[in-house]
C-alpha atoms as one frame of an Amber mdcrd trajectory, in Angstrom:
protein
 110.692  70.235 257.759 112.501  69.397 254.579 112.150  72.221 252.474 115.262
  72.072 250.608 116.034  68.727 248.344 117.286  65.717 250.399 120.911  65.835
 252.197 122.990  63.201 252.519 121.847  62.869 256.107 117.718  62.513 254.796
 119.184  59.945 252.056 120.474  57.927 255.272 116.980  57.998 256.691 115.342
  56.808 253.657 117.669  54.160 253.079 116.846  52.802 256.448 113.444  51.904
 255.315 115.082  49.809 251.907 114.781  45.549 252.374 117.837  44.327 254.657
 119.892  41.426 253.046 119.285  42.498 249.091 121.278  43.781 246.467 119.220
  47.278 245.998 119.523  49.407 243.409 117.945  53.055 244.979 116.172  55.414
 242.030 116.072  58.850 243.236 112.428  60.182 242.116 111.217  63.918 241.937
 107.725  63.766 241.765 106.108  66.886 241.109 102.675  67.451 241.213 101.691
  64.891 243.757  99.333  66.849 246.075  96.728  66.459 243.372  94.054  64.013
 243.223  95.979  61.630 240.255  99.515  62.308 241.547  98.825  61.796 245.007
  96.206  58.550 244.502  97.411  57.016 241.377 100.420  57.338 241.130 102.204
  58.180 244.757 100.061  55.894 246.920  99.390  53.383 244.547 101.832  52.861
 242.351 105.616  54.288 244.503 104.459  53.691 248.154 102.931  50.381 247.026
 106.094  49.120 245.574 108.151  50.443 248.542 105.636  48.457 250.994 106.138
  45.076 248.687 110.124  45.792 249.393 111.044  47.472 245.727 110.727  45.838
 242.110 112.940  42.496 241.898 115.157  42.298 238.944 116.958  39.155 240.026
 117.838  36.733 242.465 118.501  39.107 245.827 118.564  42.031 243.558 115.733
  45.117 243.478 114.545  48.124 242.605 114.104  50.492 245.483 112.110  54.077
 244.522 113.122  56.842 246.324 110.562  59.404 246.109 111.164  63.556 246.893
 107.433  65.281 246.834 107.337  68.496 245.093 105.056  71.164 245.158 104.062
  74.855 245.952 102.455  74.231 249.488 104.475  73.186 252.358 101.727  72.475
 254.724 100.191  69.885 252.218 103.473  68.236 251.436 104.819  67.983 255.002
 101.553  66.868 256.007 101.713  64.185 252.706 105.139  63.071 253.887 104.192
  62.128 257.038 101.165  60.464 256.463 102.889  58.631 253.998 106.286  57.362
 255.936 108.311  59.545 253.412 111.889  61.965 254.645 111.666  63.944 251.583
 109.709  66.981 249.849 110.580  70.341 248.891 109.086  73.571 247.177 112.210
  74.482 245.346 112.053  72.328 241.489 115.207  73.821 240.637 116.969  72.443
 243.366 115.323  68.995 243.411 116.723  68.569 239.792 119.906  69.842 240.661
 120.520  67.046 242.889 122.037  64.436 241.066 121.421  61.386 243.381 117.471
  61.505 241.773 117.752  60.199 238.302 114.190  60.314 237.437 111.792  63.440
 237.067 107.672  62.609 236.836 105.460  65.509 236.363 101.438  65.487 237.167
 101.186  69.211 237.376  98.679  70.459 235.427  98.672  70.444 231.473  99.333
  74.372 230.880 102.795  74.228 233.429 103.957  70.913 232.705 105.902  71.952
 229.595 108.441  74.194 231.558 109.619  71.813 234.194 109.880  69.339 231.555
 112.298  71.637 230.004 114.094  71.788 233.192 114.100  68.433 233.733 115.723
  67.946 230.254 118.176  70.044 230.826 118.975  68.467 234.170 119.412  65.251
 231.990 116.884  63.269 234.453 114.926  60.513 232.526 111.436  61.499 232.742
 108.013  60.047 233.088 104.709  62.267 232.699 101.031  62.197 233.185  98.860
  63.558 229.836  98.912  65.434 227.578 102.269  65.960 227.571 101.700  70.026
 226.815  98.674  71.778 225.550  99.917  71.796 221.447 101.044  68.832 219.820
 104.037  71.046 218.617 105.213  71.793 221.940 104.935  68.235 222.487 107.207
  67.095 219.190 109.154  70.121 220.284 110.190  68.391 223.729 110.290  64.768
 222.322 113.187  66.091 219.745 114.793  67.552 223.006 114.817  64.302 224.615
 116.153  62.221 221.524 118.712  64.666 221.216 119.634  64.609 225.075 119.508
  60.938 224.858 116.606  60.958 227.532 114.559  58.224 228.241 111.310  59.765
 228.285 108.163  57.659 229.200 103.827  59.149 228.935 101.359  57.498 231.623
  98.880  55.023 229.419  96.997  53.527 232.370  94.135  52.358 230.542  96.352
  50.048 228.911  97.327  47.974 231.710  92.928  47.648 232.840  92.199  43.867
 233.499  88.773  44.376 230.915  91.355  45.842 228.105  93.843  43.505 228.808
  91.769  41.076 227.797  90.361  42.434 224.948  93.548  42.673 223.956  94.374
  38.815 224.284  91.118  38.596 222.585  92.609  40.352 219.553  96.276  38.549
 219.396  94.505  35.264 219.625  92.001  35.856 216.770  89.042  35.467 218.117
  87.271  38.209 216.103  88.190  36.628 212.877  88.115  40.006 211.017  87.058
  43.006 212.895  84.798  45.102 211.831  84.016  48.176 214.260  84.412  49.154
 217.333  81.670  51.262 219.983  82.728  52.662 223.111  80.733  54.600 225.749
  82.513  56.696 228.499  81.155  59.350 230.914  79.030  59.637 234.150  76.657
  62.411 234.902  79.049  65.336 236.944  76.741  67.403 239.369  76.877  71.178
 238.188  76.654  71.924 241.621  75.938  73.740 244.406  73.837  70.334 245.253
  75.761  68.026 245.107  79.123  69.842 245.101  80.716  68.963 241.710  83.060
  65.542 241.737  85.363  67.058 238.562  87.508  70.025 239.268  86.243  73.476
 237.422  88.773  74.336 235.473  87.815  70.968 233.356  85.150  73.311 232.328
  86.593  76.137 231.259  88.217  76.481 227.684  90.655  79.712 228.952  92.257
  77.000 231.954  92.309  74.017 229.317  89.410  72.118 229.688  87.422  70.304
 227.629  86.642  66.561 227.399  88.296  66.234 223.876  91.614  67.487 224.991
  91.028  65.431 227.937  89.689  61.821 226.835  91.211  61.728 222.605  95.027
  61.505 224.303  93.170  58.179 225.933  91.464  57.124 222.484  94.312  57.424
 220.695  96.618  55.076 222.602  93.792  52.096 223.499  92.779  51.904 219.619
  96.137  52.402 218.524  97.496  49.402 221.219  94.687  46.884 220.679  93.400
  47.452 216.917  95.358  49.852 214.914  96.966  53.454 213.795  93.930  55.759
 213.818  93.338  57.198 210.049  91.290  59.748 210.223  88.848  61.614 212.312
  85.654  63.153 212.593  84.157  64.817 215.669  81.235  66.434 217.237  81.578
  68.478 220.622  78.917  69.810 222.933  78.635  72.330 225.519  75.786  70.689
 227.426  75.734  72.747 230.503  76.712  76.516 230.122  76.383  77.199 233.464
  78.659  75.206 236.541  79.510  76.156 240.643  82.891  76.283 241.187  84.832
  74.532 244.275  84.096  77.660 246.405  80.303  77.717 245.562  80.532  80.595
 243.079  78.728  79.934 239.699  80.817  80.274 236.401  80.389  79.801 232.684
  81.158  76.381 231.395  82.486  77.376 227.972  84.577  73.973 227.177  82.505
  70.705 225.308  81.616  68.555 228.057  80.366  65.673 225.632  82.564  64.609
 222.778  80.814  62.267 219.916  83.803  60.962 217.773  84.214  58.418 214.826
  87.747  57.244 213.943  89.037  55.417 211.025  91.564  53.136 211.511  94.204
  50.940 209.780  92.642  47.663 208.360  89.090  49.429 207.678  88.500  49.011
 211.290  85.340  51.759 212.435  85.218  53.276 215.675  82.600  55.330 217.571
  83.787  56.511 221.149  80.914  59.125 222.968  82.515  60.741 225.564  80.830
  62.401 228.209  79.914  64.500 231.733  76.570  64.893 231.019  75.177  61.118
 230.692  73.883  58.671 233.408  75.286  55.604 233.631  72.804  52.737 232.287
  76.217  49.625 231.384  77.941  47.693 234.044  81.315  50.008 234.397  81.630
  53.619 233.512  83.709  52.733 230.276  82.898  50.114 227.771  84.198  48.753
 224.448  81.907  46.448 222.016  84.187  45.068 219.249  82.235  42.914 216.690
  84.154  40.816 214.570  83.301  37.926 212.064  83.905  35.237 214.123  82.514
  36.548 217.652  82.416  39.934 219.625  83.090  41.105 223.199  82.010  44.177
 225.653  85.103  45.385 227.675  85.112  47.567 230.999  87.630  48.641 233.379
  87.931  45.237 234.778  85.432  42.820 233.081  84.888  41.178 229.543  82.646
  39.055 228.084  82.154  37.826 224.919  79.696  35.721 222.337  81.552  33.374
 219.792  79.583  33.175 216.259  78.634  29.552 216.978  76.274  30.924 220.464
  75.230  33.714 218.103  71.180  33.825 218.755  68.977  34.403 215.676  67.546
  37.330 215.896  64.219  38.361 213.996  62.917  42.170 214.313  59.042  41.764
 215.328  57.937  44.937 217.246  54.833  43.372 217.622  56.224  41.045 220.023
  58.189  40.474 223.401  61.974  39.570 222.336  61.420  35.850 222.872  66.012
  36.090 223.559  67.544  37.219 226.620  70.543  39.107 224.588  72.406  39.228
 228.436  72.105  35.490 229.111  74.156  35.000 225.472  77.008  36.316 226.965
  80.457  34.127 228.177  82.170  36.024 231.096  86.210  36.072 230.111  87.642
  34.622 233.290  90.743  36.507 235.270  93.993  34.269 234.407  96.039  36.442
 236.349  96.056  38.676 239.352  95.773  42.213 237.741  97.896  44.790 239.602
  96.796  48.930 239.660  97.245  49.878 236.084  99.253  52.779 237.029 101.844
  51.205 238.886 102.400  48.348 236.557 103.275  50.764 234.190 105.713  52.582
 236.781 107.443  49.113 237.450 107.935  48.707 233.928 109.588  52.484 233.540
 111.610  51.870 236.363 112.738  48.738 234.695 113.517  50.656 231.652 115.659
  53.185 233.599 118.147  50.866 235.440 118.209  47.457 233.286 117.238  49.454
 229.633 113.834  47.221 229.062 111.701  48.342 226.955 108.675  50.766 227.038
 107.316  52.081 223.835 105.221  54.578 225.030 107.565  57.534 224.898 107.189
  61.230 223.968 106.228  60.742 220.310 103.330  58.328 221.697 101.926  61.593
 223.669 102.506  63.904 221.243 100.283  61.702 218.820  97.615  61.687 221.463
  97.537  65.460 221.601  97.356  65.638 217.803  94.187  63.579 217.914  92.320
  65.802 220.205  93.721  68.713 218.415  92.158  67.168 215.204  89.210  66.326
 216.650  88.976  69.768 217.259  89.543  71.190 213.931  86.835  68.534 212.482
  84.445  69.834 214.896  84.872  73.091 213.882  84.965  72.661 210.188  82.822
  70.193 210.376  84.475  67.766 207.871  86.799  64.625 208.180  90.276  65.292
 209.095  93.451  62.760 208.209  95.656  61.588 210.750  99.163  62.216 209.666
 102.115  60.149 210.866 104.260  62.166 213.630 108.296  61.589 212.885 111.343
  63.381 214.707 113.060  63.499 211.111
């Protein structure tokens, strides 16, 4: 049982799993947080493990990246238990400790929003580069606050953007940078899936999603995602204007209790952006699912449009545009589906999450680049937090530009 950060002697064991006959370059990782569902999923098995299976991150000829993970958390049982089913030496309750040591360079956090902002601190002071799940902290402030630290500390500091790195926005986004729109116009998106309010089914979202007092709410929760994809792939968001909903007032919690659900569980937001681009994104737990994937994008542009999901895109070029003629009188002679070009896959698309951990690690040992830093989550926050403020003064509300000046 390893509850104290890694010895030299637990170092040894993990290096005996690193590939045999390569120049490896070890990155010391303390992952806190990763006995929840995203840490543990996402972003341990799938993203750290997964590279560690494939034999690290090449950088060169004989030369890779090796991640070296230490679990952190509050339970033992759950991280010893987490170790070993995982093939891993290290873990430990004590944080302070685990950033003491100074053989782990990196610090990710996937705690929960309303703690993360203290370890961060920690972690800054520790001088580890650091890499965190969103929203960075629960005020954008806080968040411009810890991204001044950073600059000042000379930390690299990356935020998690996973829906970047989806094959079906991927696409879109080659769809943009090639020009296929012509000029765009607007953009529609539809997110959600109908989450049982329990007892029957039990609930698939945790409960505190649904409480404003534990930070809840789907605008705090989905706007930090809105903000980066139409940021990335069309442009700066302007301005906002935003209508929340508390559908279902009453939810069961994980232990079959009931509870008020006092945070918006449906989210209906326009968004002005750069170019006179318009966006409408509903976001919601209270809608069943009548589209192909649980997310999806229609862009419509001059010259053609396309519907993007998770993974697939399609997409109808003016020239196959149908003519369409309103007669409610009459069956729609056109099979809108049929008009539809599927975008093909021209590459094998890796998990989102650890492409974008490949490309941090990169960023740590050989200094590549990766934009998507503090500032980048702090303007995420601000969106939600403006989304807010338009909901409740029901008005449009300007998007200022965030600066460390």
């Amino acid at each position: 049982m390893a509850t104290e950060p890694a010895s030299t002697s637990q170092n040894s064991a993990a290096d005996a799993q690193k590939p045999a006959g390569h120049d490896v370059r070890r990155v010391g990782i303390v992952m806190n947080g990763v006995t929840g569902r995203m840490g543990k999923n996402q972003h341990l098995i799938r993203s750290i493990v997964a590279i560690r299976k494939e034999g690290g991150i090449p950088t060169g000829p004989g030369s890779v990246i090796w991640p070296d993970p230490i679990l952190v958390g509050r339970s033992e049982q759950k991280l010893s238990a987490l170790a070993e089913e995982l093939g891993l030496e290290r873990w430990t309750t004590d944080l302070d400790a685990a950033l003491a040591n100074p053989e782990d360079e990196i610090y990710f956090d996937a705690q929960l929003t309303a703690v993360r902002e203290a370890a961060v601190r920690k972690a800054i002071d520790a001088g580890k580069s650091i890499y965190c799940e969103k929203p960075l902290t629960p005020t954008v402030d806080t968040a411009i606050e810890l991204a001044k630290l950073a600059k000042e500390r000379g930390i690299k500091a990356g935020i998690v953007q996973d829906k970047l790195f989806l094959p079906g926005l991927r696409k879109l986004k080659m769809l943009v940078d090639s020009g296929f729109f012509g000029e765009i116009l607007s953009v529609r998106g539809e997110f959600g899936y109908w989450v049982f309010p329990g007892p029957e089914p039990a609930p698939q979202r945790p409960s505190w999603n649904y409480r404003s007092d534990e930070g809840g709410g789907i605008i705090s929760d989905m706007f930090c995602h809105w903000d980066y994809v139409l940021t990335e792939i069309f442009g700066k968001v302007k301005a906002v204007s935003a209508l929340g909903a508390v559908h279902i007032t009453e939810r069961t919690r994980e232990n079959g209790d009931p509870y008020e659900a006092n945070a918006e569980d449906a989210a209906y937001g326009t968004f002005e952006l750069e170019g006179g681009i318009v966006a409408h994104l509903n976001s919601s737990w209270c809608v069943r699912v009548n589209r192909d994937e649980l997310v999806e994008f229609q862009v419509d542009g001059t010259k053609g449009s396309a519907v993007a999901g998770l993974r697939n895109c399609k997409i109808q070029p003016a020239a196959s545009t149908p003519k369409s003629v309103w007669n409610p009188d009459l069956p729609d002679p056109i099979d809108h589906r049929k008009q539809w070009i599927e975008v093909p896959d021209t590459e094998n698309y890796d998990n989102g999450f650890k492409v974008q951990w490949e490309l941090f690690l990169r960023h740590v040992v050989n200094d590549e680049p990766f934009p998507w830093d503090f500032v980048t989550g702090a303007r995420g926050i601000q969106l939600a937090e403006l989304g807010m403020k338009s909901w409740e003064e029901r008005r449009w509300i300007d998007v200022p530009e965030i600066t460390l000046d």
